[in-house]
DRENGULUM-985719 format. One record per residue (C-alpha): residue number from 1; residue in one letter; chain; x, y, z. Coordinates in steps of 0.2 Angstrom, whole numbers, m for minus. Each point is the difference from the previous one (the first is absolute). Layout:
# DRENGULUM-985719
PT seq type mol    c1    c2    c3
PT NUM    A   A     X     Y     Z
...
//
This chain:
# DRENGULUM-985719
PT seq type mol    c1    c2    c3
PT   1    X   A  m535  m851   m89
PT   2    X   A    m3    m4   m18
PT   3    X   A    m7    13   m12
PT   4    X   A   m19    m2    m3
PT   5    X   A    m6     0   m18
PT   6    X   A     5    15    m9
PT   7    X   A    m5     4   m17
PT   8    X   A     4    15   m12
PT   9    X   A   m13     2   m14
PT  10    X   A    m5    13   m13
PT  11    X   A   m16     5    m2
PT  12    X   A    m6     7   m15
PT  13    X   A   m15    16    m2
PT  14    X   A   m13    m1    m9
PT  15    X   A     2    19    m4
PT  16    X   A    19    m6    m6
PT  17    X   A    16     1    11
PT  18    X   A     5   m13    13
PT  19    X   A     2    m1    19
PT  20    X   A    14   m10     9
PT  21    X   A    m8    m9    15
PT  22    X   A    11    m9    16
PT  23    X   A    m8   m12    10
PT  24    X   A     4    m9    17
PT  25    X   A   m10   m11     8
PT  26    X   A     3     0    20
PT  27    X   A    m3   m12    14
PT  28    X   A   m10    10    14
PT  29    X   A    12    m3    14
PT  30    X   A    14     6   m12
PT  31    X   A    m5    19     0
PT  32    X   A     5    15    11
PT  33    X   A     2    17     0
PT  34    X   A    15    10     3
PT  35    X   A     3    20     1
PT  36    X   A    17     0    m8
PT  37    X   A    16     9    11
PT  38    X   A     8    14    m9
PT  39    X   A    20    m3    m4
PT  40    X   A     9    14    m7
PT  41    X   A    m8    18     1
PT  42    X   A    12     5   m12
PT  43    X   A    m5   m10   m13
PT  44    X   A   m19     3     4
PT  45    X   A     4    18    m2
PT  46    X   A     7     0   m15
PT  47    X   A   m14   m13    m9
PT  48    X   A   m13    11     5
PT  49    X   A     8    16    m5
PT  50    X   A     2    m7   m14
PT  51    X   A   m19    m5    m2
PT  52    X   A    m6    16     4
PT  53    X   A    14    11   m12
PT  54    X   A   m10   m10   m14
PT  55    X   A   m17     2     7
PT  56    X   A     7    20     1
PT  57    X   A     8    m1   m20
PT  58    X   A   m18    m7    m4
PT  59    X   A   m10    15     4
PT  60    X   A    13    10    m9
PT  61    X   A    10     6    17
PT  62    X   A    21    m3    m9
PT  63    X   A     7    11    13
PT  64    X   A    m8   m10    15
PT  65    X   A    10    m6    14
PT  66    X   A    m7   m12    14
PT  67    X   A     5     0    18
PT  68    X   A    m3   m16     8
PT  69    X   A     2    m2    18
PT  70    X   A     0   m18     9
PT  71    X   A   m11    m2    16
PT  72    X   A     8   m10    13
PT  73    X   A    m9   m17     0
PT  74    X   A    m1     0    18
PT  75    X   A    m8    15     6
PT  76    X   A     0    14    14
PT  77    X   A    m5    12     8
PT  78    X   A     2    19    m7
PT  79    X   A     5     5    19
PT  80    X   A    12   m13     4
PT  81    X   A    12     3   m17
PT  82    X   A    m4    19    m1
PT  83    X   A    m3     7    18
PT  84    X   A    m5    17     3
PT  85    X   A   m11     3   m15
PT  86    X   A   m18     6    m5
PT  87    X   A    m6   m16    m7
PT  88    X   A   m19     7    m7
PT  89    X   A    m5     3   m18
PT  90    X   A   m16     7    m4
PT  91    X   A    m6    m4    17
PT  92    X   A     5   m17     1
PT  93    X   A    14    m6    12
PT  94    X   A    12   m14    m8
PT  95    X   A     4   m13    10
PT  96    X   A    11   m13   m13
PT  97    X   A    18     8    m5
PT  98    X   A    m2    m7   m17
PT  99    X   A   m16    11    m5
PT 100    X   A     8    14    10
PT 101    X   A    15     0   m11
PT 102    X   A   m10    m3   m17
PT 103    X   A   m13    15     7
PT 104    X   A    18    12     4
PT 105    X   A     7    m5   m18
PT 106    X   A   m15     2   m12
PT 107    X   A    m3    17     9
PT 108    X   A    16     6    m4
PT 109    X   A     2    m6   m14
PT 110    X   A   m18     8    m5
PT 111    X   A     5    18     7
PT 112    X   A    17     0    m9
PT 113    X   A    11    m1    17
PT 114    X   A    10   m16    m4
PT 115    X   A    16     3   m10
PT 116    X   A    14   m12    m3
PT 117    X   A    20     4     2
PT 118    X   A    14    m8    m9
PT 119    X   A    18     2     6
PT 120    X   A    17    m5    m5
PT 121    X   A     2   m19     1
PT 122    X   A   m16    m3    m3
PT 123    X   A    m8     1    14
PT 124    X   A   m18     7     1
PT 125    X   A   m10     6    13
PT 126    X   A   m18     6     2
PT 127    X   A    m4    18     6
PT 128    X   A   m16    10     2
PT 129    X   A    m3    16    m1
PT 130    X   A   m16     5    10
PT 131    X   A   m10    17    m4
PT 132    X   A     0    13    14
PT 133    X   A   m12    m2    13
PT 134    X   A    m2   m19     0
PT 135    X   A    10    m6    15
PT 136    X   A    m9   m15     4
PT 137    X   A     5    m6   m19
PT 138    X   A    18     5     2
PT 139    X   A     4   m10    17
PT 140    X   A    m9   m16   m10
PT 141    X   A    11     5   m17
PT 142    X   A    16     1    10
PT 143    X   A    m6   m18    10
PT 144    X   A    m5   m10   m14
PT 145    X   A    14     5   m13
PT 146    X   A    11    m4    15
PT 147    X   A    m8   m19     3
PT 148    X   A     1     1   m18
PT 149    X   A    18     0    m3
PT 150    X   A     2   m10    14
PT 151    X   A   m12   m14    m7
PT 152    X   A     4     1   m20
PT 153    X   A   m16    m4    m5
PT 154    X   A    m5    15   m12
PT 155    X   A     4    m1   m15
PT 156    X   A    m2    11   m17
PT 157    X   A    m1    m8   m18
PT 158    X   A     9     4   m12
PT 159    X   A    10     8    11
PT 160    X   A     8    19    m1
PT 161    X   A    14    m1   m15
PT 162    X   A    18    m3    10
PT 163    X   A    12    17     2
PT 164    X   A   m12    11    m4
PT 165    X   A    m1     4    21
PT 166    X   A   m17    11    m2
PT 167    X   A   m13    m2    12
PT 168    X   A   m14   m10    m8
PT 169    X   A   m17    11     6
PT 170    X   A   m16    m9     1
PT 171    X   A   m10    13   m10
PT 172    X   A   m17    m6    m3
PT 173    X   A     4   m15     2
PT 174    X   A   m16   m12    m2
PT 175    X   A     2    m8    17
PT 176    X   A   m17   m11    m3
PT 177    X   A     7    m8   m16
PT 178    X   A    19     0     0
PT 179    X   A     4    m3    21
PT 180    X   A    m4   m17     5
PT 181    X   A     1    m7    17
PT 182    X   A     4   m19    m2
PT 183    X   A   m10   m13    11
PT 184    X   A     2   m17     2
PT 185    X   A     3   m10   m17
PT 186    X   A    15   m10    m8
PT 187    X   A     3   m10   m15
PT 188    X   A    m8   m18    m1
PT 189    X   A    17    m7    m8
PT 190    X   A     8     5    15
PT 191    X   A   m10   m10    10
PT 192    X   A    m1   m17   m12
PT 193    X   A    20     2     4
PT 194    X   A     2    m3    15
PT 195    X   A   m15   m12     5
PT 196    X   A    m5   m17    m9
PT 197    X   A   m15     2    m6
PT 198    X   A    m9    m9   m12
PT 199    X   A   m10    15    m8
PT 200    X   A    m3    20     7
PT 201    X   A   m12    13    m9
PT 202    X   A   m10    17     3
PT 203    X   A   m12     2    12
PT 204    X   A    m6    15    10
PT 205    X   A    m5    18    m6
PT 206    X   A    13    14     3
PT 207    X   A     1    17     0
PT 208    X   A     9     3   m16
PT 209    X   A    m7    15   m11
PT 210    X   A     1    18     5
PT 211    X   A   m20    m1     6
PT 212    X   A     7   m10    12
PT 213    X   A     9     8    11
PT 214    X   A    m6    17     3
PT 215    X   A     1    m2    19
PT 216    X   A    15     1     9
PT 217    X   A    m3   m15    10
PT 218    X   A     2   m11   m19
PT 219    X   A    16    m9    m8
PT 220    X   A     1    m6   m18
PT 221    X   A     1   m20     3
PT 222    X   A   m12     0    15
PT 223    X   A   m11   m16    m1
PT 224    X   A   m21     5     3
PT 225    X   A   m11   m14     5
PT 226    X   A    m2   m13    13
PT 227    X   A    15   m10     2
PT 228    X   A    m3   m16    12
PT 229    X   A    19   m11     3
PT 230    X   A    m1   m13    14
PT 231    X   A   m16     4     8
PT 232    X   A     6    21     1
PT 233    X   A   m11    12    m8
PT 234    X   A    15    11    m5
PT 235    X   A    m8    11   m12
PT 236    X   A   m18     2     3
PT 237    X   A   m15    m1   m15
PT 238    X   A     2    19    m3
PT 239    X   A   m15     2   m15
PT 240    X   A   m16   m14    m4
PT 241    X   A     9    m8   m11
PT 242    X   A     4   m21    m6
PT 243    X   A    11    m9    12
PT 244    X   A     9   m18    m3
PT 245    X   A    m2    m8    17
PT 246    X   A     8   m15     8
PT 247    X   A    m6    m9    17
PT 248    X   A    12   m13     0
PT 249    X   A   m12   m14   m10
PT 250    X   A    m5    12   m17
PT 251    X   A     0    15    m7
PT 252    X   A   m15    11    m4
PT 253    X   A    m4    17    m9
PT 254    X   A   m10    12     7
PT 255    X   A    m2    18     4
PT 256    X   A     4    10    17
PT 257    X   A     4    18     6
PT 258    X   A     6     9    18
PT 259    X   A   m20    m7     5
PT 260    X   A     7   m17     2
PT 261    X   A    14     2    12
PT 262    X   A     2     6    19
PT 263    X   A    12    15     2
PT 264    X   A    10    m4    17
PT 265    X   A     8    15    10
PT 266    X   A     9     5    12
PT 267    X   A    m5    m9    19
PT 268    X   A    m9   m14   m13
PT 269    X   A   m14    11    m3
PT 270    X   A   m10    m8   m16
PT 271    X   A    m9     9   m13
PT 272    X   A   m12    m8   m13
PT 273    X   A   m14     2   m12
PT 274    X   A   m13    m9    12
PT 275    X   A    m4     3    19
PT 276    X   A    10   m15     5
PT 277    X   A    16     9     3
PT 278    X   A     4    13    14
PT 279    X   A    m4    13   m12
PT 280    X   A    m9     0   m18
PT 281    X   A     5    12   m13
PT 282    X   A    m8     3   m18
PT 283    X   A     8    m1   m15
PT 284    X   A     2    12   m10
PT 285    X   A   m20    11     5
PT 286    X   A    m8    13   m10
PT 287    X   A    m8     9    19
PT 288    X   A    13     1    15
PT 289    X   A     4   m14     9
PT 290    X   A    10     0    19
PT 291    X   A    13   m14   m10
PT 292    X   A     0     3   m16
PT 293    X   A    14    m9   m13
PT 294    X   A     4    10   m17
PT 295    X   A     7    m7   m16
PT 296    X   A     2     9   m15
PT 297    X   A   m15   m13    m4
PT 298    X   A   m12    12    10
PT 299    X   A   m13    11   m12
PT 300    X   A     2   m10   m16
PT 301    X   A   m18    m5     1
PT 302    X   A    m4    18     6
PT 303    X   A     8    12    m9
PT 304    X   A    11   m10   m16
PT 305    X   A    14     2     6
PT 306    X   A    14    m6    14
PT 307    X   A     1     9    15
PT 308    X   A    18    10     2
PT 309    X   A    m4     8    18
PT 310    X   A   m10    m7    16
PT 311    X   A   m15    13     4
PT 312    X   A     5    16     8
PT 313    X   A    m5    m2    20
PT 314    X   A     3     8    14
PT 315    X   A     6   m10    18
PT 316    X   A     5   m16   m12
PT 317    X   A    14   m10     4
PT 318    X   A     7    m9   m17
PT 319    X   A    15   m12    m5
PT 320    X   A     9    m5   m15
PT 321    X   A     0   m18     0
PT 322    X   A    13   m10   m14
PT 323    X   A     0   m18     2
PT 324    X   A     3    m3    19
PT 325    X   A     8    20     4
PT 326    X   A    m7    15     5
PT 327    X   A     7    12   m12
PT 328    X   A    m6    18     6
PT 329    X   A   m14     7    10
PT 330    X   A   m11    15    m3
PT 331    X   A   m15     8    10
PT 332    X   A   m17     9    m9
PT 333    X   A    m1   m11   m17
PT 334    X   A     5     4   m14
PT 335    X   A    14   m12    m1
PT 336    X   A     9    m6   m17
PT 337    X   A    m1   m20    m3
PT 338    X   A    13    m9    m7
PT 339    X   A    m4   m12   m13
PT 340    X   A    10   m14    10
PT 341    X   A   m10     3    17
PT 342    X   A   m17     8     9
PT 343    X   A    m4    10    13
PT 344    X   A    m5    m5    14
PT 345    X   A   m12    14     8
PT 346    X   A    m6     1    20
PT 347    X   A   m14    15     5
PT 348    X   A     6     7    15
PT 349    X   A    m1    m7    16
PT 350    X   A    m4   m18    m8
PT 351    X   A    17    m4     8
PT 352    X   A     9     3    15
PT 353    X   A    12    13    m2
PT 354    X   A    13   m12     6
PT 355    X   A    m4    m9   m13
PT 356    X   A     1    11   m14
PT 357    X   A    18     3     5
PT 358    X   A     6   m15    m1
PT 359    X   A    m7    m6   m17
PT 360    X   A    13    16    m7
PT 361    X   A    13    m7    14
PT 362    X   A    m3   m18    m6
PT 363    X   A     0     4   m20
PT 364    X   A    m6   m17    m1
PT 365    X   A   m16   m11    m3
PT 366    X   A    m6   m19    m3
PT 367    X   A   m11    m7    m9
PT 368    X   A   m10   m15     6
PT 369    X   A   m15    m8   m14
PT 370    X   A   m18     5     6
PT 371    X   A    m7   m17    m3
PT 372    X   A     8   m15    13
PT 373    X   A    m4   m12   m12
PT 374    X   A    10     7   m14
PT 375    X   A    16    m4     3
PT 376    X   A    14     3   m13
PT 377    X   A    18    m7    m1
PT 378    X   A     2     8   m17
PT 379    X   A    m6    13   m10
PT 380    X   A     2    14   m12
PT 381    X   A   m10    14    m7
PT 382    X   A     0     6   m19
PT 383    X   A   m16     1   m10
PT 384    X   A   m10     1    m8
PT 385    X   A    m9   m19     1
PT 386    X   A     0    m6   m19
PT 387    X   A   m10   m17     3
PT 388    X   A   m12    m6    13
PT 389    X   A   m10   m17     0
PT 390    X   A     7    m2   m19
PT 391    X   A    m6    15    m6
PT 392    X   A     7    18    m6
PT 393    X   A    m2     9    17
PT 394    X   A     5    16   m10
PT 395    X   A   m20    m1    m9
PT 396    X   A    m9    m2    18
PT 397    X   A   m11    13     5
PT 398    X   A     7    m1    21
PT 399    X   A    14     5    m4
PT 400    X   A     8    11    13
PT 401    X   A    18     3    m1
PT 402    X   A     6    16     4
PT 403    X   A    11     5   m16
PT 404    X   A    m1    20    m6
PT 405    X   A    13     5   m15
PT 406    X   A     8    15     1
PT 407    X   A   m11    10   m13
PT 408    X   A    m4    20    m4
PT 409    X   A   m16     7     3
PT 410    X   A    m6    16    m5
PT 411    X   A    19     4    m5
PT 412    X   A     4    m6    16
PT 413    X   A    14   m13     5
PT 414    X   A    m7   m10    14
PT 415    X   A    10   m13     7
PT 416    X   A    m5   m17    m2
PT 417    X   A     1   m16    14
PT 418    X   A    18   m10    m1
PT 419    X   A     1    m8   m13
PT 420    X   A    m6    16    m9
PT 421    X   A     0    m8   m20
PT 422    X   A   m11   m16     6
PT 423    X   A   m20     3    m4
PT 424    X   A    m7   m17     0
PT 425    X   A   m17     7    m6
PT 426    X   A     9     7   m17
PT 427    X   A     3   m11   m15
PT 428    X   A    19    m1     2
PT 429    X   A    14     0   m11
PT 430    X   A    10   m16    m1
PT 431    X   A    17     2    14
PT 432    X   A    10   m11     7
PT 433    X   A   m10   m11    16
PT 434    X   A     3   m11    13
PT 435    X   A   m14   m10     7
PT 436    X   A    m1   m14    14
PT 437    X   A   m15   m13    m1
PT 438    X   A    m7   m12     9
PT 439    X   A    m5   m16    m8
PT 440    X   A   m13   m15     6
PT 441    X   A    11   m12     4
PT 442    X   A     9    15    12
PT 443    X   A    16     2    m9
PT 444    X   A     4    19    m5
PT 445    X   A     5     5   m18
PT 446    X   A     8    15    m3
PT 447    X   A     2     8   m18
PT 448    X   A    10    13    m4
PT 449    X   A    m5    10   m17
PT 450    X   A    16    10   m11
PT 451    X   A    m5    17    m6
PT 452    X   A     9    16    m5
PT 453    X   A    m4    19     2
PT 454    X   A    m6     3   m19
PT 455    X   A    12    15    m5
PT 456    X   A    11   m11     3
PT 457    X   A    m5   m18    m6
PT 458    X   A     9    m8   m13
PT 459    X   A    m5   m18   m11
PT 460    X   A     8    m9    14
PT 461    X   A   m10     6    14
PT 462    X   A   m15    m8     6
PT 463    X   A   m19     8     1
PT 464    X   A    m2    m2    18
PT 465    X   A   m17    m6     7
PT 466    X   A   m16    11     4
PT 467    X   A    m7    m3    17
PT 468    X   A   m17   m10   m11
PT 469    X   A    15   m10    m9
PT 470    X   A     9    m5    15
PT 471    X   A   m16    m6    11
PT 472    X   A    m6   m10   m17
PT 473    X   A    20    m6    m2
PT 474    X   A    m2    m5    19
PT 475    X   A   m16   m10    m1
PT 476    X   A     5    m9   m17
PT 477    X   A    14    m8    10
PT 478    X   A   m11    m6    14
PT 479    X   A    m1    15    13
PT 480    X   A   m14     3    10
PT 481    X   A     3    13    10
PT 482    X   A    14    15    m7
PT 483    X   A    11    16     8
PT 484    X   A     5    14   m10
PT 485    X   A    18     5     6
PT 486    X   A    10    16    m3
PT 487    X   A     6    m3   m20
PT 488    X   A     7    11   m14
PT 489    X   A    17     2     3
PT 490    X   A    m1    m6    18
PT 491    X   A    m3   m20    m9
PT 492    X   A    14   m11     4
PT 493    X   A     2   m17     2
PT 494    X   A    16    m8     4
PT 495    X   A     1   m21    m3
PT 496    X   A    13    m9     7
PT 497    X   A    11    16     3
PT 498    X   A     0     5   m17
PT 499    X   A   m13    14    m6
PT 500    X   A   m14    m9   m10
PT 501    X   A   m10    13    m9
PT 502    X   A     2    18    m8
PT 503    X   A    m1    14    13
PT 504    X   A   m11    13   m12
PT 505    X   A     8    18     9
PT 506    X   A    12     7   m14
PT 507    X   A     1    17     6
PT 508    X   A    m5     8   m18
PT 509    X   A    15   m15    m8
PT 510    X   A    m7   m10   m12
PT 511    X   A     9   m17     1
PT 512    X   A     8     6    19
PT 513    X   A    m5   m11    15
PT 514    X   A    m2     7    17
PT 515    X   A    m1    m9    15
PT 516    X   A   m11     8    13
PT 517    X   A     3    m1    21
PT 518    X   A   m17    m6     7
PT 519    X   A    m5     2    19
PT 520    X   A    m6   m19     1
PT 521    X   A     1   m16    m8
PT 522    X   A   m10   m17    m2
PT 523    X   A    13   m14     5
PT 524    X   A    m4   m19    m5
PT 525    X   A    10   m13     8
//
């Protein structure tokens, strides 16, 4: 397919400084969108250990070390790879190996019970030594560090110096900053090799900062936000935020949440918003409701502020839901959610008993959309909407997306909604962006916007876009409708195979240019 009209042009600010701007006009039928296949977890490991030993060097840690461990891409159950073990923390029973693993390691990691053994030839191996009194944590030490070995997918940057043969201890090891479990994400160029494509770029959210994931059931890499491919709802619309949606004619902008899908269950039981279904639930309620679905989106209007935990409640079923698995189960509340998923929450006796079983025995759910008449082929969700009817969506007083930076309150640290450093009601610095519109004639026009991380700009590096520049940039060229999508140094654009613009993550380098995996891409042609 030949390469629709691509332009590369410098703007100039009014307040001084200048701006690169990529643009790519695109035929409707010519876009989809694509979760992109991890290739080498070696190489992942070390790219985002890297990432993080700068983000530690940053806040002034030199001495850091970060231990990254690789979930397995397709998933299992806890029980099937480590039989015989207690699988509940803090009440809640884990039903996915990979949140089981990331749960074991960041506990002993936190209480100072991993170590790491060196022995002539270099060959390494990983121990823990469990305090007195905790069998339950010493059977799943001596399992995992097992599977571990077996599975070579832990590994510790920079690593211990070579001959010295001491045990490295995991003393106060900050295990929320410095141990990341690593989801699903891989580099764009990696992709552009080995498929023909006429142009690839950034799309979705993903779970990148330390706000992000707090919960066990949570990868770096892992993609939020509906994701439609081929008429499949494979992720569903997780917050009320902008989507770019497709139904085989045009594409459109608008919002939608959990409220506009059907949840379908084991024995094709349906769950949805309205009565139509077999049973309704409500999203996200202030009072008690027998279905009841939590996002960290709950209590913002309420009380300021996300919600961590599902209400505390005795005789309540509840499940971790991520994309189309169920993750872990809990009863009575009081359940963590993970920025990636919700919780789905039953009263007791709502549901069969039999039921309830085998939603844990299933681990899995589908997603149909509420309204018949809204069929998608394609879609993708990012936010938040920059234009609508032609003009700045960001100055309209209905608007209702659910963004929340991480913030401090009252000397407080509270965890924000994913992604935690985008408040579309602030003023906004100028970053790096990448927006989709939609223009009269129905053709798509995608800009992409350079920036740099100020401390480490130089006179080459572009300005970046606020998110008022970009919707004015969008409308200037013919847009009528607009989508943010996830920017800074997660902007790429790839033309032809080669990479077009500036990626803007330099890792505190000035004049070094990172390349940043991505859980998803925008495909043209």
């Amino acid at each position: 397919m030949p390469l629709g009209r691509f332009e590369k042009q410098r703007v100039q600010h009014e307040t001084g400084g200048w701006s690169t701007v990529y643009s790519l006009e695109i035929a409707p039928h010519e876009l989809k969108f694509e979760d992109l296949h991890p290739m080498s977890s070696y190489v992942r490991q070390q790219d985002i250990a890297r990432m993080h030993y700068a983000r530690a060097k940053a806040r002034g840690d030199d001495k850091a070390h970060i231990l990254t461990w690789t979930a397995m891409q397709t998933d299992r159950r806890a029980e099937h790879i480590f039989p015989g073990l207690d699988y509940s923390f803090d009440g809640e029973r884990i039903i996915s190996a990979n949140s089981f693993v990331a749960c074991v390691l960041r506990q002993l990691l936190a209480r100072g019970w991993l170590q790491l053994h060196e022995y002539i030839g270099d060959t390494y191996e990983w121990h823990a030594e469990v305090a007195p009194g905790n069998e339950d944590w010493q059977s799943r030490a001596e399992a995992l560090t097992r599977w571990l070995e077996e599975s070579i997918q832990l590994d510790l940057y920079p690593n211990i110096e070579r001959g010295s043969y001491q045990p490295r201890l995991f003393r106060e090891f900050d295990a929320r900053r410095n141990f990341v479990r690593i989801g699903r994400c891989d580099f764009v160029r990696h992709f552009v090799q080995h498929h023909e494509r006429v142009a690839a770029f950034n799309t979705s959210h993903f779970l990148h900062e330390h706000d992000d994931l707090v919960s066990h059931h949570s990868g770096y890499g892992d993609a939020i936000g509906l994701m439609v491919s081929e008429n499949t709802i494979l992720r569903p619309p997780l917050y009320q935020r902008g989507c770019l949606l497709f139904d085989g004619a045009e594409w459109t902008v608008g919002t939608m949440s959990l409220a506009d899908v059907a949840l379908i269950l084991p024995d094709d039981i349906s769950m949805r918003a309205d009565a139509r279904g077999d049973y309704q639930f409500r999203l996200n309620p202030v009072d008690p409701s027998s279905i009841a679905l939590y996002t960290r989106a709950a209590r913002l209007a309420e009380y300021g502020r996300p919600l961590d935990r599902t209400p505390a409640e005795d005789r309540r079923h509840e499940f971790i839901i991520v994309n189309r698995q169920v993750l872990g189960w809990k009863q009575g509340g009081d359940l963590q959610i993970p920025q990636n998923g919700f919780v789905l929450s039953l009263s007791a006796d709502t549901l069969p008993e039999s039921t309830i079983e085998k939603i844990a025995e299933d681990a899995w759910i589908e997603y149909e959309f509420a309204d018949p008449s809204g069929r998608l082929v394609s879609g993708v969700q990012a936010g938040p909407i920059l234009l609508k009817d032609g003009r700045n969506a960001l100055e309209s007083t209905d608007a209702n997306e659910e963004f929340w930076a991480s913030r401090g309150i009252g000397g407080e640290h509270i965890v924000g909604i994913t992604p935690v450093n985008i408040d579309p009601g602030a003023p906004g610095d100028r970053k790096a962006r990448t927006a989709l519109g939609i223009k009269e004639d129905g053709n798509l026009l995608l800009l992409v916007v350079d920036g740099c991380d100020p401390a480490a700009s130089t006179e080459l590096d572009s300005a970046g876009a606020t998110l008022s520049e970009l919707s004015d940039w969008l409308a200037k060229r013919g847009a009528i409708q607009a989508l943010n999508m996830s920017g800074e140094g997660s902007s790429h654009l790839f033309v032809q195979g080669g990479l077009a613009n500036r990626p803007s993550d330099r890792r505190g380098q000035q004049g070094v240019v990172y390349e940043r995996m991505l859980a998803s891409i925008g495909i043209v042609g």
